[in-house]
TIMARBA-923094 format. One record per residue (C-alpha): x, y, z; residue number from 1. Coordinates in nm, 4 decimals, m for minus. Layout:
N
{{X; Y; Z}; NUM}
...
END
This chain:
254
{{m2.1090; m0.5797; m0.9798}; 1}
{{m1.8439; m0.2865; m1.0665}; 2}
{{m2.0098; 0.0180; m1.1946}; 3}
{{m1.8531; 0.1951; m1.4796}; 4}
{{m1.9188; 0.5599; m1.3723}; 5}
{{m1.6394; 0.8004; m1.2803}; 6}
{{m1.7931; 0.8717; m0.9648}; 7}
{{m1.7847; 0.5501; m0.8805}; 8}
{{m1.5773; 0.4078; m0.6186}; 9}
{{m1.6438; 0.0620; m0.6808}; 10}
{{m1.3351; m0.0495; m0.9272}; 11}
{{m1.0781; m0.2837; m0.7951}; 12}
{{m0.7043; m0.1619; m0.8025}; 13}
{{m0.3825; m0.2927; m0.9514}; 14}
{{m0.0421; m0.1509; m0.8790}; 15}
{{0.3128; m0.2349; m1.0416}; 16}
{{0.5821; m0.1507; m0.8101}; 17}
{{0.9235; m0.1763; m1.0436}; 18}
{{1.1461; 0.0614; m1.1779}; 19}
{{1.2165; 0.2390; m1.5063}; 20}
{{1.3546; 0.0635; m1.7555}; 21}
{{1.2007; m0.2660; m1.6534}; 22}
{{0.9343; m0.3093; m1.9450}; 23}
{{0.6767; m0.1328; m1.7168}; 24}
{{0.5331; 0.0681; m2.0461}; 25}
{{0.4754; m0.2805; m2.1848}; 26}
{{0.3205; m0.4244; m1.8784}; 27}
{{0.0696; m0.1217; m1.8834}; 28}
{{m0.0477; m0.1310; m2.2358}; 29}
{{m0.0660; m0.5096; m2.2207}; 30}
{{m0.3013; m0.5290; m1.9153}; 31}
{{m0.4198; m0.1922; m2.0005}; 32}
{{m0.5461; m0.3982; m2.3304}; 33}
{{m0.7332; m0.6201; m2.1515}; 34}
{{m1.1439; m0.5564; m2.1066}; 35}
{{m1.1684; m0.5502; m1.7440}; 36}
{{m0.8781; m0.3272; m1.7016}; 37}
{{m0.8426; 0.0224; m1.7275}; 38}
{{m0.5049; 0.2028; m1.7034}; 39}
{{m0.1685; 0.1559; m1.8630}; 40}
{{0.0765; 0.5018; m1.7755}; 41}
{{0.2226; 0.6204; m1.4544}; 42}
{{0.0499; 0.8377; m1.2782}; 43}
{{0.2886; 0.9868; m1.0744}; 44}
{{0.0457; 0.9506; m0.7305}; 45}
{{0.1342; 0.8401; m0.4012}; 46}
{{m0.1716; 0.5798; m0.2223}; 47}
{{m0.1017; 0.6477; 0.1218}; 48}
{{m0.5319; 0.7559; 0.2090}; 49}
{{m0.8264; 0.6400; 0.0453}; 50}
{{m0.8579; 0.9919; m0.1052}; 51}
{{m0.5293; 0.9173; m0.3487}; 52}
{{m0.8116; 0.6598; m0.5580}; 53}
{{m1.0846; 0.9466; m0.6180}; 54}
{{m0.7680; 1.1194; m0.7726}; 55}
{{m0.6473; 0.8498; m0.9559}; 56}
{{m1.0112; 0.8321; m1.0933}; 57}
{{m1.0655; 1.1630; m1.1719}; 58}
{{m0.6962; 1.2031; m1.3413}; 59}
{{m0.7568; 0.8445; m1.5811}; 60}
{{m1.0907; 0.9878; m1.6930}; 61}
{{m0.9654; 1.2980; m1.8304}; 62}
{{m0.7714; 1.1328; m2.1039}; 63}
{{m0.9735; 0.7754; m2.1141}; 64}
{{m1.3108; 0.6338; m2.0949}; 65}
{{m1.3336; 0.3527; m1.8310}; 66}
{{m1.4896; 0.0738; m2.0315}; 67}
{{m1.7942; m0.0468; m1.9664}; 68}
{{m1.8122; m0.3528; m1.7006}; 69}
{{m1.4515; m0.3441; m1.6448}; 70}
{{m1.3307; m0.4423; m1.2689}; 71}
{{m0.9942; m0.2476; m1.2187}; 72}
{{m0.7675; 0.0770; m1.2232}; 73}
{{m0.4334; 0.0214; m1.3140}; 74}
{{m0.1399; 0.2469; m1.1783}; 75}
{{0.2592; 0.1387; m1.1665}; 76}
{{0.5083; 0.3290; m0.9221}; 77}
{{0.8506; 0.3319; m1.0011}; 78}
{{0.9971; 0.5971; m0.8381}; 79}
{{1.0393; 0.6232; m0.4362}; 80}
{{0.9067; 0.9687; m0.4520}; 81}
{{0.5147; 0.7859; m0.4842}; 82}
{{0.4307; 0.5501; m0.1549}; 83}
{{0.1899; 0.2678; m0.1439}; 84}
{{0.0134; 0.2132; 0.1526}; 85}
{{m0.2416; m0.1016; 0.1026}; 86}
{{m0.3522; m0.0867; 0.4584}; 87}
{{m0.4866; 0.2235; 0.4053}; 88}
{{m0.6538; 0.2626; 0.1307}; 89}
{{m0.9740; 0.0690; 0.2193}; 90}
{{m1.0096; m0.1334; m0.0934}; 91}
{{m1.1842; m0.4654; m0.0885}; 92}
{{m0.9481; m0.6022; m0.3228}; 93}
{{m0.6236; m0.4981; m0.4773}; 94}
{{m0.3927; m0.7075; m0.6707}; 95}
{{m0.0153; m0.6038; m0.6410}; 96}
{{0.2475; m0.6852; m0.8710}; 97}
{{0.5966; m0.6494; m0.8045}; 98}
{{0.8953; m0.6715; m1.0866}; 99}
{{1.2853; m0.6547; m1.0891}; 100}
{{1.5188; m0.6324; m1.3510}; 101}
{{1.8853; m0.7119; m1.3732}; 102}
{{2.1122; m0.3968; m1.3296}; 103}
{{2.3736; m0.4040; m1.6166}; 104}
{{2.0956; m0.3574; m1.8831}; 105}
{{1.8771; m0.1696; m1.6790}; 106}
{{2.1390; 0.0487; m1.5738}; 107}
{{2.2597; 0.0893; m1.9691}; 108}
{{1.8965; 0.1597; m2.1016}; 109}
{{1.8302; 0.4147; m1.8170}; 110}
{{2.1840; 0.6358; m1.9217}; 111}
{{2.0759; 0.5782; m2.2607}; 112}
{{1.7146; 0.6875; m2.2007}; 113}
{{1.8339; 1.0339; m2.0177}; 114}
{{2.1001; 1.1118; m2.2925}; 115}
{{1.8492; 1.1480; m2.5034}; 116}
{{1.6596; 1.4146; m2.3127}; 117}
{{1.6449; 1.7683; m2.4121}; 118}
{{1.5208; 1.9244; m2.0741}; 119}
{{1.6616; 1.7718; m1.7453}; 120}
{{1.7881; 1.5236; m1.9451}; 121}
{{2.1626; 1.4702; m1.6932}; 122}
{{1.9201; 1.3587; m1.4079}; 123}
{{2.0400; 0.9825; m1.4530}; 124}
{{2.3114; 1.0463; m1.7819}; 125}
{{2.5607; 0.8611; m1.5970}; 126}
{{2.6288; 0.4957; m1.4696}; 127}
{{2.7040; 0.6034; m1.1505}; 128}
{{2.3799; 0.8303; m1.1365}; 129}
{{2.1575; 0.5600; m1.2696}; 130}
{{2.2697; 0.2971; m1.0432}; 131}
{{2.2180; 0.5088; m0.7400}; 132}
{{1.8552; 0.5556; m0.8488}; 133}
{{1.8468; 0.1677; m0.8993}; 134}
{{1.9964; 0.0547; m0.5891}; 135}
{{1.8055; 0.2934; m0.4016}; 136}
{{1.4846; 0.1849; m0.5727}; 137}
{{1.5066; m0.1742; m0.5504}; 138}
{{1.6100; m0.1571; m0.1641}; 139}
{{1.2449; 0.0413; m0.0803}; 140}
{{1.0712; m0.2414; m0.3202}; 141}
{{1.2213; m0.4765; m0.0272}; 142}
{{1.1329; m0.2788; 0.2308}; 143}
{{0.7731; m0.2853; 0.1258}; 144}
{{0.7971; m0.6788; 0.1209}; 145}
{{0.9416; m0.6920; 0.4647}; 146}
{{0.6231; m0.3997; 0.5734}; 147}
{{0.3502; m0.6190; 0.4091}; 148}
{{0.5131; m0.9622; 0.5253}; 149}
{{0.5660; m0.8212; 0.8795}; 150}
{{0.1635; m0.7221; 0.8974}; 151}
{{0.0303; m1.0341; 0.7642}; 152}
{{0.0035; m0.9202; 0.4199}; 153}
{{0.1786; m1.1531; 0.1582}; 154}
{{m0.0845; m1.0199; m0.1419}; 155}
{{0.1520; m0.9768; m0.4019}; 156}
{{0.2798; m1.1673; m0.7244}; 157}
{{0.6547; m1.0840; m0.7763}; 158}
{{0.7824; m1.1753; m1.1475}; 159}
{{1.1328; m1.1176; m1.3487}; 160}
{{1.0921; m0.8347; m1.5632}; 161}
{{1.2862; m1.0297; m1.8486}; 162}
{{0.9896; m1.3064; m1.8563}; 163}
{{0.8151; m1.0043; m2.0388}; 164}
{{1.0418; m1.0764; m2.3405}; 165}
{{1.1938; m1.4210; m2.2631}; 166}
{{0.9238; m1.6126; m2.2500}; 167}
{{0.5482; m1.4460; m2.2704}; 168}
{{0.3946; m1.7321; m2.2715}; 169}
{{0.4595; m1.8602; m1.9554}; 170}
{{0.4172; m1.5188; m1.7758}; 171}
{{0.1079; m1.4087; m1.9274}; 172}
{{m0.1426; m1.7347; m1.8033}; 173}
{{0.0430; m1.6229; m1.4564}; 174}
{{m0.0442; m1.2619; m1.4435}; 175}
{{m0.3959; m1.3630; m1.5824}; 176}
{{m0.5065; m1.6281; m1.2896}; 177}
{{m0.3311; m1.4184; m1.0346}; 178}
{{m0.5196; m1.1236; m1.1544}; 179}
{{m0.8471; m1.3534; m1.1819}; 180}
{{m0.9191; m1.2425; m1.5136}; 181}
{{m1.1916; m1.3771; m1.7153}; 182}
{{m0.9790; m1.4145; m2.0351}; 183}
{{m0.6221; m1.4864; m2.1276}; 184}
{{m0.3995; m1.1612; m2.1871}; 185}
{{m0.2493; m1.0921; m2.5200}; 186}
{{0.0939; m1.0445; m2.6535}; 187}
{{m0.0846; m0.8176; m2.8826}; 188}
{{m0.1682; m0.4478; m2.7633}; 189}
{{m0.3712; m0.1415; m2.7778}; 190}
{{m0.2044; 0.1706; m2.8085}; 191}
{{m0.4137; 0.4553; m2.6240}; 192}
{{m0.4445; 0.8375; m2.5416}; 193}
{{m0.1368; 0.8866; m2.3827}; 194}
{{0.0825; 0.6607; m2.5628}; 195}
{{0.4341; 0.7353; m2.5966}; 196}
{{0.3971; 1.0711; m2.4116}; 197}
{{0.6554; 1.2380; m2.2075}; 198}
{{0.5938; 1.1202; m1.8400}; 199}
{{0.3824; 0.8683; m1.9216}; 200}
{{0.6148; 0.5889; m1.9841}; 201}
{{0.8369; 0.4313; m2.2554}; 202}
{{0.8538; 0.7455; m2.5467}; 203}
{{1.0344; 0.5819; m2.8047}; 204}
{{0.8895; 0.4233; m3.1125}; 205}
{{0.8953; 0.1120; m3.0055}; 206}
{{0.5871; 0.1304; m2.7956}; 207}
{{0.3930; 0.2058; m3.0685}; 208}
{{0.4602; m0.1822; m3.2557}; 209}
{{0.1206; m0.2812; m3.0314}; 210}
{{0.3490; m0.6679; m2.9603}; 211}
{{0.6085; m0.7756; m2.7761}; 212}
{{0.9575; m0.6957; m2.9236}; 213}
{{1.1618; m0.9613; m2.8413}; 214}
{{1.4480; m0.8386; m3.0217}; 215}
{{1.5325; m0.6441; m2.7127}; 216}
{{1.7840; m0.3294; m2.7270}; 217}
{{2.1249; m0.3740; m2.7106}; 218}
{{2.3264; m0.0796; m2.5124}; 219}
{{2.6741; m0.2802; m2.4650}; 220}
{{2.8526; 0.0300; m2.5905}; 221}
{{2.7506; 0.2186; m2.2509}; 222}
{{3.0380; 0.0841; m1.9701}; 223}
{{2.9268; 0.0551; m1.6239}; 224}
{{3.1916; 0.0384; m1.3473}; 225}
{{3.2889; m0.2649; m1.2242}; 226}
{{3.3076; m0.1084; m0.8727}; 227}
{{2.9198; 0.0189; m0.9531}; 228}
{{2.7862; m0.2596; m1.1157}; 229}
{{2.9272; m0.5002; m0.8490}; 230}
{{2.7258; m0.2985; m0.6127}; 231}
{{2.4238; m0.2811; m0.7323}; 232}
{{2.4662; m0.6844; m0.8359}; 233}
{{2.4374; m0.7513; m0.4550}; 234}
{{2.1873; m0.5342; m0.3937}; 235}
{{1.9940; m0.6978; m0.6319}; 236}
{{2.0467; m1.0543; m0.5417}; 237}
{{1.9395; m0.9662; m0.2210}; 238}
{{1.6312; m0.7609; m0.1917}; 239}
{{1.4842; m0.9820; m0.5266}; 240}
{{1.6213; m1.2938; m0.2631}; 241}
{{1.3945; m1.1438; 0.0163}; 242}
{{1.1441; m0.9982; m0.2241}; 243}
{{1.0688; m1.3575; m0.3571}; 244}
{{1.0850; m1.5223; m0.0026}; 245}
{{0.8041; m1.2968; 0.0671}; 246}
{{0.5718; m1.2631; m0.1984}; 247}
{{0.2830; m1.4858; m0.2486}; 248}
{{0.3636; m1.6461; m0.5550}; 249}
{{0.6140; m1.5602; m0.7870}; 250}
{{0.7543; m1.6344; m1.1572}; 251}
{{1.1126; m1.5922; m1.2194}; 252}
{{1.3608; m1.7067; m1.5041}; 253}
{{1.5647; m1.9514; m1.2726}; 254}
END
């Protein structure tokens, strides 16, 4: 029984451990949708002691209501700044999702993304600055495979980020049993509180459509090194190689 109180300690977590530009803002809202699931922005909090869930509680209940007889908190971490610990955390249960995308357009939509920007906005307004973010990113998601695998730990569900656009309908049933869900999730979404907010997640207009746009955005105009890209190529192949090898099940577009 999982009480719907703030106070309450009882709710089941969920983590997403991707990067930006990886269709995390439509993973959110679309679990985040779903009636025994609350959450659907980053937080920006690192779960390293049990104390980092009363503060993920108390931060999601300032903007949202948890709904009534839902089971989990949602969170995704995309940034190597914010640490996930599972071992010490104490929770029961926890359900851990992990997601790559291919550089070249994640690369592209990140420059993009940070051109745009009025304040701080030449953090990542290069190729060469976004793939160092990338490369660095995707090796920790691989060293937390390797940490879990290494203590005995092989709870999480790694998928392709492109299955979110590719091909919904085979990714959705996935994420639903592995999440043991008690209905099917939607390509259909909610839009909520903090929707398209700075530092929340995806701010453009296109979160707002409440479906999957498969149309996808097309960024070919922004040129990535060859030298750059063909790092960060390798880096990928390999961490999503040992990422896959050591995840519990997994869903990819092979």
């Amino acid at each position: 029984m999982h009480s719907n109180s703030a106070s309450s300690p009882c709710h089941d977590r969920i983590f997403l451990l991707s990067h930006m530009r990886a269709y995390t803002s439509l993973a959110g809202h679309i679990l985040g949708s779903h009636p025994l699931i609350n959450g659907y922005y980053e937080m920006h909090i690192s779960y390293e002691d049990a104390a980092a869930l009363d503060r993920q509680l108390a931060a999601y209940v300032e903007g949202d209501a948890l709904k009534p007889g839902s089971r989990y908190l949602f969170d995704k971490l995309l940034h190597n700044d914010y640490v996930l610990a599972p071992d010490k955390l104490g929770l029961a249960d926890m359900k851990i999702l992990v997601s790559l995308r291919q550089p070249e357009p994640t690369i592209q939509s990140i420059v993009h993304l940070y051109r745009q920007k009025d304040d701080g906005g030449d953090l990542f307004d290069s190729p060469e600055k976004a793939a160092r973010y990338y490369i660095e990113r995707v090796r920790a998601l691989a060293d937390f495979a390797r940490v879990n695998f290494a203590r005995g730990n092989r709870g999480y569900f790694y998928f392709d980020a492109e299955l979110w656009q590719r091909t919904p309908e085979l990714l959705l049933p996935r994420l639903a049993a592995w999440l043991e869900l008690d209905s099917s999730l939607s390509e259909q979404y909610q839009t909520f509180s903090h929707t398209g907010k700075p530092l929340k997640g995806d701010s453009s207009p296109r979160i707002h459509r409440g479906s999957i746009d498969r149309g996808g955005s097309d960024y070919a105009h922004i040129a990535v090194p060859d030298a750059v890209l063909d790092e960060a190529r390798e880096v990928y192949r390999e961490c999503r190689r040992q990422i896959i090898e050591q995840a519990a099940d997994s869903l990819t577009v092979d």
